[in-house]
C-alpha positions as CSV (number, residue, x, y, z in Angstrom):
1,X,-65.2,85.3,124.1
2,X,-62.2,82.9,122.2
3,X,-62.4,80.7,119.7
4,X,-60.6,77.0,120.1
5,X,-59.5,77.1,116.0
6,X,-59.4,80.3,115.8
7,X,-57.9,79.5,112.3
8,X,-60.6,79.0,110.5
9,X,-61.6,82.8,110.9
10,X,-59.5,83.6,107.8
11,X,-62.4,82.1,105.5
12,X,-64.7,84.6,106.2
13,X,-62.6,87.0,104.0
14,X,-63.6,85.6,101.1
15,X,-67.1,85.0,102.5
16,X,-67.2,88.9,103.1
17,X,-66.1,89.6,99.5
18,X,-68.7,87.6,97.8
19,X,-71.3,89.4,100.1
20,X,-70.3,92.9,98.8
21,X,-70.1,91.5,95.0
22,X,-74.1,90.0,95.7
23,X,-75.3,92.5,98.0
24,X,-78.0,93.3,95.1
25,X,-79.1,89.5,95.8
26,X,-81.0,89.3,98.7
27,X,-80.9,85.0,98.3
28,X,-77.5,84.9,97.9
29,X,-76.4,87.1,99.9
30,X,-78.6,85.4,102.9
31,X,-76.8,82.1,101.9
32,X,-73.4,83.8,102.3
33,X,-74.5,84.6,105.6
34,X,-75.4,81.1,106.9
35,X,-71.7,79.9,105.0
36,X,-70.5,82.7,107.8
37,X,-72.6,81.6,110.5
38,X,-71.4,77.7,109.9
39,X,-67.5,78.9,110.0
40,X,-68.0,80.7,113.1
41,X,-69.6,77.8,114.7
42,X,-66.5,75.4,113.2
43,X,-64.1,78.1,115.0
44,X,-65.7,76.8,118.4
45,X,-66.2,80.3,119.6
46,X,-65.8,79.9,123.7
47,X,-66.8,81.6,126.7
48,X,-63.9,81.3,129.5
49,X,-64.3,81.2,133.2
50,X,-62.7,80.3,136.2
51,X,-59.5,78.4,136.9
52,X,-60.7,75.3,138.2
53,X,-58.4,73.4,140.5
54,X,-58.3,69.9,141.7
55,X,-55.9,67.2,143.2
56,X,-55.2,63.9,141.3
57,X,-53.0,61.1,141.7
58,X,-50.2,61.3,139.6
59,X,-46.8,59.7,138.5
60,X,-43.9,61.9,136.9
61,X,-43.0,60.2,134.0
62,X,-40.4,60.8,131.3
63,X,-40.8,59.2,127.8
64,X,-37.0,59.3,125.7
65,X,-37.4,59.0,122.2
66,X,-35.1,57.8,120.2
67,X,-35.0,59.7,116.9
68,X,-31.3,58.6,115.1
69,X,-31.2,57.6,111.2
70,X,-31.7,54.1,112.0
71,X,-35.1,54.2,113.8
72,X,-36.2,54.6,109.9
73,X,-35.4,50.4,109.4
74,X,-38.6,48.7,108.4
75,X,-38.0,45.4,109.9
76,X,-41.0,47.3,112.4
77,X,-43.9,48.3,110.5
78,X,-44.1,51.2,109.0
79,X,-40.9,52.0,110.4
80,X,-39.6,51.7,113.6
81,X,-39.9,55.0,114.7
82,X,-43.8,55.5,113.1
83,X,-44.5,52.5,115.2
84,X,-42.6,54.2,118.1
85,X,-44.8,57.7,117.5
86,X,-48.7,55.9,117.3
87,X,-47.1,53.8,120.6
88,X,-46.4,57.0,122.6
89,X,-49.9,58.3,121.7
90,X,-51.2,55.0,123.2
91,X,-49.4,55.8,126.2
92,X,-50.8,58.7,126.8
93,X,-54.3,57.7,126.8
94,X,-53.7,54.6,129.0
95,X,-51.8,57.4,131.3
96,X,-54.0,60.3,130.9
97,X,-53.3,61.8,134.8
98,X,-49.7,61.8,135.1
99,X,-47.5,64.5,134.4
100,X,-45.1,63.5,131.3
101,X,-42.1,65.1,129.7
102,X,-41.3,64.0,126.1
103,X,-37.6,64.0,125.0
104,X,-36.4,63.4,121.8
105,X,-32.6,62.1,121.2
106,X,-29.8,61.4,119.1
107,X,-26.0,61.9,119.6
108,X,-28.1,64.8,121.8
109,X,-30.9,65.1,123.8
110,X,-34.3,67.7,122.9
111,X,-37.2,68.6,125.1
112,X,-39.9,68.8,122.9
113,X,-42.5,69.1,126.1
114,X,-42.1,70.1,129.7
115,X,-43.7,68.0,132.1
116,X,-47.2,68.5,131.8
117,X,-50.6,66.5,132.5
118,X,-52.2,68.1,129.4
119,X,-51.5,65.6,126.7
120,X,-52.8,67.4,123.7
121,X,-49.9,69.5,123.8
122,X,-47.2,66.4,124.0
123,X,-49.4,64.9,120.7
124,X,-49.0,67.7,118.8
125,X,-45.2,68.1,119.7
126,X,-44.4,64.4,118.7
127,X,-46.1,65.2,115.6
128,X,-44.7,68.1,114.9
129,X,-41.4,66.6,115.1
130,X,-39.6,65.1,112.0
131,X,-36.6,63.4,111.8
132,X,-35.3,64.4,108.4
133,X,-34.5,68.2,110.1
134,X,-32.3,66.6,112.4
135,X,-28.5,67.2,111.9
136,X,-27.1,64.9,114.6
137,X,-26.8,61.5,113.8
138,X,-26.2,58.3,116.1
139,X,-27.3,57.2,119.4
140,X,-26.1,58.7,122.9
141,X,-27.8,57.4,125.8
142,X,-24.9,58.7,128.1
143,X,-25.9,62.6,127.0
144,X,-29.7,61.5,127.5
145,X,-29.5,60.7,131.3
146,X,-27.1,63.4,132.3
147,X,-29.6,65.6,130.9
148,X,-32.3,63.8,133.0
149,X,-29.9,64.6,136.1
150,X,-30.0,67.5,135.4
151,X,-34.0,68.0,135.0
152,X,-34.1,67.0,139.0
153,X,-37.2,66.8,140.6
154,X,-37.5,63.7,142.8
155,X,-38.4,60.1,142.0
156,X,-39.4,59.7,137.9
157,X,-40.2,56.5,135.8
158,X,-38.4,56.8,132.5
159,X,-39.9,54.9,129.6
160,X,-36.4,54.8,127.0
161,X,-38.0,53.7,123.0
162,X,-34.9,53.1,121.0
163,X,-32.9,50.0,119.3
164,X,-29.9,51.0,121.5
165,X,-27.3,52.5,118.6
166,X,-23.8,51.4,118.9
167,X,-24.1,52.1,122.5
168,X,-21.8,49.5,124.0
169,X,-20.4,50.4,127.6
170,X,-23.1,49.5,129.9
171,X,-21.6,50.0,133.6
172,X,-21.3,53.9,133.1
173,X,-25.0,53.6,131.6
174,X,-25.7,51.7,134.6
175,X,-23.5,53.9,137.1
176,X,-25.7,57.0,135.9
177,X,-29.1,55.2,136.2
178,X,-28.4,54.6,139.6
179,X,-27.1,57.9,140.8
180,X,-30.6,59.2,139.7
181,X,-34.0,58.6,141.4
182,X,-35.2,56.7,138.2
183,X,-37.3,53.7,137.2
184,X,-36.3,52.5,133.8
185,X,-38.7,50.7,131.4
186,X,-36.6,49.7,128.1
187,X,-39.0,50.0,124.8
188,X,-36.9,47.7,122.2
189,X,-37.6,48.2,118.9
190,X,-36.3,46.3,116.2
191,X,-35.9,42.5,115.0
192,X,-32.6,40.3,116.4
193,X,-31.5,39.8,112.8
194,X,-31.6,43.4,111.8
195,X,-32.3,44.7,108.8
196,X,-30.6,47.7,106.5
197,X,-31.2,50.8,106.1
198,X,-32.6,53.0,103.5
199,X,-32.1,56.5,102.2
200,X,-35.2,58.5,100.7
201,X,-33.7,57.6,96.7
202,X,-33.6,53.9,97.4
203,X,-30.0,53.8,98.3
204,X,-28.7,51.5,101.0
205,X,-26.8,52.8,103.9
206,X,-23.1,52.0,104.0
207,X,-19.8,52.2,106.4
208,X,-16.9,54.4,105.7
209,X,-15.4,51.2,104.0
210,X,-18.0,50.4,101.6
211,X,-19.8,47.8,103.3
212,X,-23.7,47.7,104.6
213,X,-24.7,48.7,107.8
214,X,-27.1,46.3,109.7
215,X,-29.1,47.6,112.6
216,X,-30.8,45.3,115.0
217,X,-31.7,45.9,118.4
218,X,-28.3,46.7,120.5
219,X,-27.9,43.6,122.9
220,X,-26.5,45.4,126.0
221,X,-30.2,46.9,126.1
222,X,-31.9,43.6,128.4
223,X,-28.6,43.1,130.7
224,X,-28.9,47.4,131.1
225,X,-32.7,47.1,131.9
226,X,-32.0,44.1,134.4
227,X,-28.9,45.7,136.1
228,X,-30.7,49.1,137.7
229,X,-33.7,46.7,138.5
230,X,-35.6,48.0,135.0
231,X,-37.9,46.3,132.6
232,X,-37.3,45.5,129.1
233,X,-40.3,45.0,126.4
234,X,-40.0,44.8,122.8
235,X,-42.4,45.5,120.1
236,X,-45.6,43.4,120.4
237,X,-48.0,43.0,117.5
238,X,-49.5,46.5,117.7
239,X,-48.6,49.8,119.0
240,X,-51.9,49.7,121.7
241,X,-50.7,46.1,122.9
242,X,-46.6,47.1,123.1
243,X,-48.6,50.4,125.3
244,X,-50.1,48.6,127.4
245,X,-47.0,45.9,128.1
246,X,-44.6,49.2,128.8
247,X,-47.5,51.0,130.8
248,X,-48.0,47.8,133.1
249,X,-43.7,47.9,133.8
250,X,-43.4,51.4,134.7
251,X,-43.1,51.2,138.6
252,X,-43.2,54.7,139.4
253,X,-44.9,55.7,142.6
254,X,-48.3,58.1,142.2
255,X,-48.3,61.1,144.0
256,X,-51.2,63.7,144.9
257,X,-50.9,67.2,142.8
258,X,-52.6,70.0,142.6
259,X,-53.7,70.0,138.7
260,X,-54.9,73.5,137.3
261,X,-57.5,73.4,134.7
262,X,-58.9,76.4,132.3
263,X,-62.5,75.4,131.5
264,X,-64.6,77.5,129.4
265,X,-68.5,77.0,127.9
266,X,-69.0,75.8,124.7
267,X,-70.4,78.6,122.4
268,X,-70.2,77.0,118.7
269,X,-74.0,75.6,118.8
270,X,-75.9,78.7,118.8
271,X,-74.5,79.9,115.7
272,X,-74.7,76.9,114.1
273,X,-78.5,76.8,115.1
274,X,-78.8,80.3,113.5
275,X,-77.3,79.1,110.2
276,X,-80.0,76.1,110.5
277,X,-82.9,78.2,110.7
278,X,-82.2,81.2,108.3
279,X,-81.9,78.0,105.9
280,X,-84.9,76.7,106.5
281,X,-86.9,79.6,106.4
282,X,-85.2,80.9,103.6
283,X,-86.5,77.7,101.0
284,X,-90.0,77.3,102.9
285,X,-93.3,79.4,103.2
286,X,-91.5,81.0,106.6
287,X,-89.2,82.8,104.5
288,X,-92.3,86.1,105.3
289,X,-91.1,85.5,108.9
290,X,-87.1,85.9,108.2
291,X,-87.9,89.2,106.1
292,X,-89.7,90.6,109.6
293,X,-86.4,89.2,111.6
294,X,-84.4,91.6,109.4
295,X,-86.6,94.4,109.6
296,X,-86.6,93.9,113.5
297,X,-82.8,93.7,113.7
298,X,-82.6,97.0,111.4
299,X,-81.8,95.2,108.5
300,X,-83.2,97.2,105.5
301,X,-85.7,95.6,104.0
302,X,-85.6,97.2,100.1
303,X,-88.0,96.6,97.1
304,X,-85.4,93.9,95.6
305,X,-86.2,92.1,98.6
306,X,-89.1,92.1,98.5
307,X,-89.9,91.6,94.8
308,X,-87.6,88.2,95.6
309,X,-90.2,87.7,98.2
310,X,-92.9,88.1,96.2
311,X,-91.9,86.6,93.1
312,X,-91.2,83.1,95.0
313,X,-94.9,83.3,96.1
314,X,-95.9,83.4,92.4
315,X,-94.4,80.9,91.1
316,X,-95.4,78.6,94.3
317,X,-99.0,79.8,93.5
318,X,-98.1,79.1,89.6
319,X,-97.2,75.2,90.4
320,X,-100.6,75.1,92.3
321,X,-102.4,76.1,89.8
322,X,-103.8,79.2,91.6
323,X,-103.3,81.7,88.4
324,X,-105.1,84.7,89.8
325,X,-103.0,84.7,92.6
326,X,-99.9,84.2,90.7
327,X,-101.3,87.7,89.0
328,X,-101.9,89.1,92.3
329,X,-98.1,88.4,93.5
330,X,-96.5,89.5,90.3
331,X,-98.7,92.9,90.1
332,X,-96.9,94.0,93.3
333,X,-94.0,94.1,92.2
334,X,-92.4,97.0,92.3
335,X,-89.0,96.4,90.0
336,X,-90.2,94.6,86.5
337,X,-88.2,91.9,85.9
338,X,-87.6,89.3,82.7
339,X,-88.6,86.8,85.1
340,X,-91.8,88.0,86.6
341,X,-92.8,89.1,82.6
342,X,-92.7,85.8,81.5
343,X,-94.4,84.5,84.7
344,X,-97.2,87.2,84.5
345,X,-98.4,86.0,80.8
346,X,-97.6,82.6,81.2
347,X,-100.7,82.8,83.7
348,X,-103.0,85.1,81.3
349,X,-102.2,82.4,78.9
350,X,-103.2,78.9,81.7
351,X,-106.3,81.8,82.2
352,X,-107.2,81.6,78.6
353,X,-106.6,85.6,78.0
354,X,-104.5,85.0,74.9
355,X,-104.8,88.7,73.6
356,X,-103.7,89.7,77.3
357,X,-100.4,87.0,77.0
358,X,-100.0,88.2,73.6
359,X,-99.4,91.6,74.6
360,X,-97.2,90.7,77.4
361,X,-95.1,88.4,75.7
362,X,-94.7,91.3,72.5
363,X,-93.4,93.7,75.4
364,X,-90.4,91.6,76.9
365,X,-86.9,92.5,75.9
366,X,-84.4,90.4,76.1
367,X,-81.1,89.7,74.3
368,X,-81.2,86.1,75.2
369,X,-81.6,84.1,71.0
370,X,-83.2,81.2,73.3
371,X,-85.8,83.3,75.2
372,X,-86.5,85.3,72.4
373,X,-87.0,82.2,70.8
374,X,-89.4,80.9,73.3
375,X,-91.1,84.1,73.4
376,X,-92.0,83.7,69.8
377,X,-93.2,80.7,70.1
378,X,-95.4,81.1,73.1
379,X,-96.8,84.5,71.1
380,X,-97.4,81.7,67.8
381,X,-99.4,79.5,69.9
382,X,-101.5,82.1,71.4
383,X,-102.0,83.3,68.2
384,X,-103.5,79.6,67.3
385,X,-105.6,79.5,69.8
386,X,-107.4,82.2,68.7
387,X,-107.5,81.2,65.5
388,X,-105.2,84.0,63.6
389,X,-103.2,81.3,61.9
390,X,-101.4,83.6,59.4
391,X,-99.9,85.3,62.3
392,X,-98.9,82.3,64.2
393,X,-97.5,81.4,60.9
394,X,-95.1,84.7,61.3
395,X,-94.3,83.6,64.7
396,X,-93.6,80.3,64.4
397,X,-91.3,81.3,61.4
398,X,-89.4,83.8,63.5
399,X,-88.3,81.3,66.2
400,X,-87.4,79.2,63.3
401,X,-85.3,82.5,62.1
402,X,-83.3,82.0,65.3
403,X,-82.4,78.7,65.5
404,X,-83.4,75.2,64.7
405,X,-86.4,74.5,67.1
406,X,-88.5,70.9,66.5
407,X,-92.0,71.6,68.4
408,X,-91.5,75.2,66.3
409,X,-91.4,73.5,62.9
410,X,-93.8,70.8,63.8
411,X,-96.6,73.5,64.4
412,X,-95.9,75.3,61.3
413,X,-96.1,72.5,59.4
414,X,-99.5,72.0,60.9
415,X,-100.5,75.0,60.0
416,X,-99.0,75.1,56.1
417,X,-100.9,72.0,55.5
418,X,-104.0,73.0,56.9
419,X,-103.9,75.6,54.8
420,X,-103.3,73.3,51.6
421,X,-106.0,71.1,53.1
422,X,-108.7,73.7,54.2
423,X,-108.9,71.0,57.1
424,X,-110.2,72.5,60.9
425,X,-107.7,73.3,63.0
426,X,-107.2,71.9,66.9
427,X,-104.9,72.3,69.8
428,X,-103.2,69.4,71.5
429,X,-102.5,69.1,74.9
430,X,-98.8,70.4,75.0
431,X,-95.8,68.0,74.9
432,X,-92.4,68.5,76.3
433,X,-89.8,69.1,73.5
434,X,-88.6,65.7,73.8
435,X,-91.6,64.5,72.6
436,X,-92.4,63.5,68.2
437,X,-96.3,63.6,68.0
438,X,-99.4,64.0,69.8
439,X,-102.9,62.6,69.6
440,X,-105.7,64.8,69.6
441,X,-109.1,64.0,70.8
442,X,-112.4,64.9,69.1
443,X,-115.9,65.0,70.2
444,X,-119.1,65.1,68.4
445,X,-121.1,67.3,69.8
446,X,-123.9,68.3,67.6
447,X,-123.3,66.0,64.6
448,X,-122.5,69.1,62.6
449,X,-119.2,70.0,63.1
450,X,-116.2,67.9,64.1
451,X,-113.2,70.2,66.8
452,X,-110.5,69.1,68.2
453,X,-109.6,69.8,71.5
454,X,-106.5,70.8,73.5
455,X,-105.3,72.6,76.4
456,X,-103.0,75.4,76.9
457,X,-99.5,75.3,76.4
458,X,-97.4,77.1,79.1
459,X,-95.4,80.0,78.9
460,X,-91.2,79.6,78.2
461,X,-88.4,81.2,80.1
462,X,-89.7,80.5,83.5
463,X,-87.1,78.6,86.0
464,X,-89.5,76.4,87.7
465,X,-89.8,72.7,86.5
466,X,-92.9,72.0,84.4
467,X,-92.9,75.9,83.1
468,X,-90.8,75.0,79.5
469,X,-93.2,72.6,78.4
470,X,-94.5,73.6,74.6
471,X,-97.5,72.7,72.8
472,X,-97.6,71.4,69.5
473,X,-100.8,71.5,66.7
474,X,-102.5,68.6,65.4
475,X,-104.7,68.5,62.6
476,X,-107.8,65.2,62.1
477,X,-106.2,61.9,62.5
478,X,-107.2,60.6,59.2
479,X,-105.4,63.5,57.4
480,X,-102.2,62.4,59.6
481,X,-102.5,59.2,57.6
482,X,-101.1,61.6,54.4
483,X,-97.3,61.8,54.1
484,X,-96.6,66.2,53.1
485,X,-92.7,66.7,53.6
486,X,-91.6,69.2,55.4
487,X,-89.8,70.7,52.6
488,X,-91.1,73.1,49.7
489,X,-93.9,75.6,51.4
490,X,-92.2,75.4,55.1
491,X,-88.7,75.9,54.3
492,X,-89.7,78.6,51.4
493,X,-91.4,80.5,54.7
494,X,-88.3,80.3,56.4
495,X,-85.9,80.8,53.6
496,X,-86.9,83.9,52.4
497,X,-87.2,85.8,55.7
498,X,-91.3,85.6,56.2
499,X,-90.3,87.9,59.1
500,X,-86.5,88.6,58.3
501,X,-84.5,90.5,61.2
502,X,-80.5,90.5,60.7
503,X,-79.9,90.4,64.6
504,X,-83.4,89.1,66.0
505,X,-82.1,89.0,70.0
């Protein structure tokens, strides 16, 4: 097996390195794996097989490009010799089954590709090329066809791009064309008025007495063309039209060869299907099935895998509102985590078993100030719900100690005025801390007594969407109606350290 872009391999160095650093993570380093898994498939990993060989009709055809300082005029656009490049790729595809030789020139002639029927290779040649590396200046057809009698070979067509230099003596040009077995198509490029010429800093080109240079396209190029029985095209109004003007001129005669071709199978779309479903398994229910895959292949499946495993099922379980379930999932875990802490009484608390969150909640460590902050205030409002308000009070005052914390205050306040007011206290259905009051709805149930009701607030510190909600107190309505600020009894709680811890994290 090869790989087409073989390139791209170096990637996976890094990819390798950040699976060493997370090899603790089974989720990460899984999605390192698929990263892996998609390079591979980008390198086009290949199978080869047999030579396959097979005759074509084809026509030997040389393409002369001419690459002197003044192919950069701009009376062509972008330039003549861009327009010349995106032309010669145009030729190639309109000429995809004969055998062509590219040649570059100046004062001298460069083979930049033997002839060859594979035309990727000529492509990346031509653009590989660049003009600015090349020492030679002006324009010497003479050395560019006694380099092409040299080459030999038989019978060629010739397709010559250029705007002809200061080339000026055309019977020798001619005398050489016809001691050759050539067919010459003349590419013109360039405008009959000419244009100058400019350097990279903006400066014009000059003679050696001061004066500008003009290029335009040599005249001696048509007469040339016509006297060995040529063709002569100029620049049409793109470079796929001016391709298909110089490919209909070239009158070479096709000939049957024996083409050679290396094929191999494709091999990038089964890695790339892997990567697809270790993915998808991986975020859905299926993800069981991938741990089983591992095991079967001899990956090691340890207890932080499983504990991943497991703690993804709870909090799925959580978001359906199947709490003794969630319990179930977190129990068997092996490794106790901040995560699966917070999880665990979070669903005692949904359960009603406020004692049972309490204690949960009380036994997390953490050196997060926000969690801990959360923390406190999940343990006040269990502590309302069961009614120990003076404790709640202590809570609610320590995640005040922390930091400033709206829905925190809010409750405390509640609960300082209820216990100016001696009014009954109820829960409110719990509010996102966006949120600036709530409304709390009261029954009558036996005529006797009036309670407010409310619903369980959720647990904080858990990663899942809807889990960070907080629940607020709310005392009658008609007592709302009374303005109490904030100030003297809350901020004396708070002030002189009801619960006071220098480092409370």
């Amino acid at each position: 097996m090869s790989f087409l872009y073989p390139i791209f391999l170096w990637s996976i160095i890094p990819l390798l390195v950040l699976f060493w650093r997370n090899r603790g993570d089974i989720i990460g380093s899984t999605h390192i794996i698929v990263l892996m898994l998609l390079v591979l498939s980008i390198s086009t990993p290949v199978k080869d097989s047999a030579i396959v060989s097979s005759v074509v009709e084809s026509r030997d055809i040389i393409i002369a490009l001419d690459v002197s300082f003044s192919m950069s005029a701009t009376d062509i656009s972008p330039s003549r010799y861009e327009f010349a490049k995106d032309t010669i790729l145009e030729i190639l595809r309109l000429n995809s089954s004969d055998n062509i030789t590219l040649i570059a020139f100046t004062t001298n002639p460069l083979l930049l590709s033997p002839p060859t029927t594979d035309h990727t290779l000529i492509a990346i040649a031509l653009d590989a090329l660049n003009p600015k590396y090349i020492l030679t200046k002006g324009t010497s057809m003479h050395n560019l066809f006694k380099m092409t009698k040299r080459m030999g070979g038989g019978q060629k067509s010739m397709i010559l791009i250029t705007d002809g230099g200061e080339e000026s003596d055309i019977d020798v040009l001619a005398e050489q064309i016809n001691s050759m077995d050539i067919s010459l198509s003349i590419l013109a490029l360039g405008s009959i008025q000419g244009t100058t010429i400019s350097y990279e800093d903006g400066s014009l080109l000059k003679d050696k007495d001061d004066n500008l240079i003009i290029s335009r396209i040599n005249p001696i190029l048509k007469p040339l063309a016509y006297r060995v029985n040529g063709s002569f095209v100029t620049s049409s109004s793109s470079p796929k039209a001016t391709a298909e003007d110089i490919s209909d001129s070239i009158k070479g005669v096709a000939k049957k060869v024996k083409k050679s071709q290396k094929q191999y199978q494709l091999l990038y779309q089964y890695p790339l299907f892997l990567a697809f479903v270790i993915f998808i398994m991986l975020h859905t229910r299926a993800i069981k099935y991938l741990i089983i895959i591992f095991v079967f292949l001899g990956v090691e499946a340890n207890a932080s895998f499983w504990d991943i495993y497991n703690l993804n099922r709870a909090y799925n379980y959580y978001e359906a509102k199947d709490y003794n379930t969630t319990q179930s999932y977190i129990k068997s875990i092996e490794n106790i985590s901040l995560e699966s802490q917070i999880a665990l009484a979070s669903s005692y608390y949904k359960r009603r078993n406020y004692k049972k969150a309490i204690t949960i909640y009380k036994s997390i460590k953490t050196k997060s100030p926000s969690i801990k902050q959360k923390l406190y205030y999940n343990i006040a409002n269990s502590y309302a719900k069961i009614k120990s308000y003076n404790k709640a009070k202590i809570y609610y005052t320590k995640a005040l100690q922390i930091g400033e914390d709206k829905d925190s205050s809010y409750n405390l306040k509640i609960i300082v005025l209820l216990e100016e007011k001696s009014l009954p206290l109820g829960l409110s259905h719990p509010q996102s801390s966006n949120s600036t009051s709530t409304k709390s709805d009261t029954q009558d149930s036996d005529k006797k007594t009036k309670e407010q009701s409310g619903s369980s607030g959720s647990g904080g510190g858990e990663r899942k969407k809807g889990k960070n909600k907080k629940e607020k107190i709310s005392i009658n309505p008609k007592a709302q109606k009374q303005k109490h600020p904030l100030g003297s009894k809350v901020y004396e709680l708070i002030n002189k350290g009801y619960i006071y811890e220098e480092k409370p994290w």
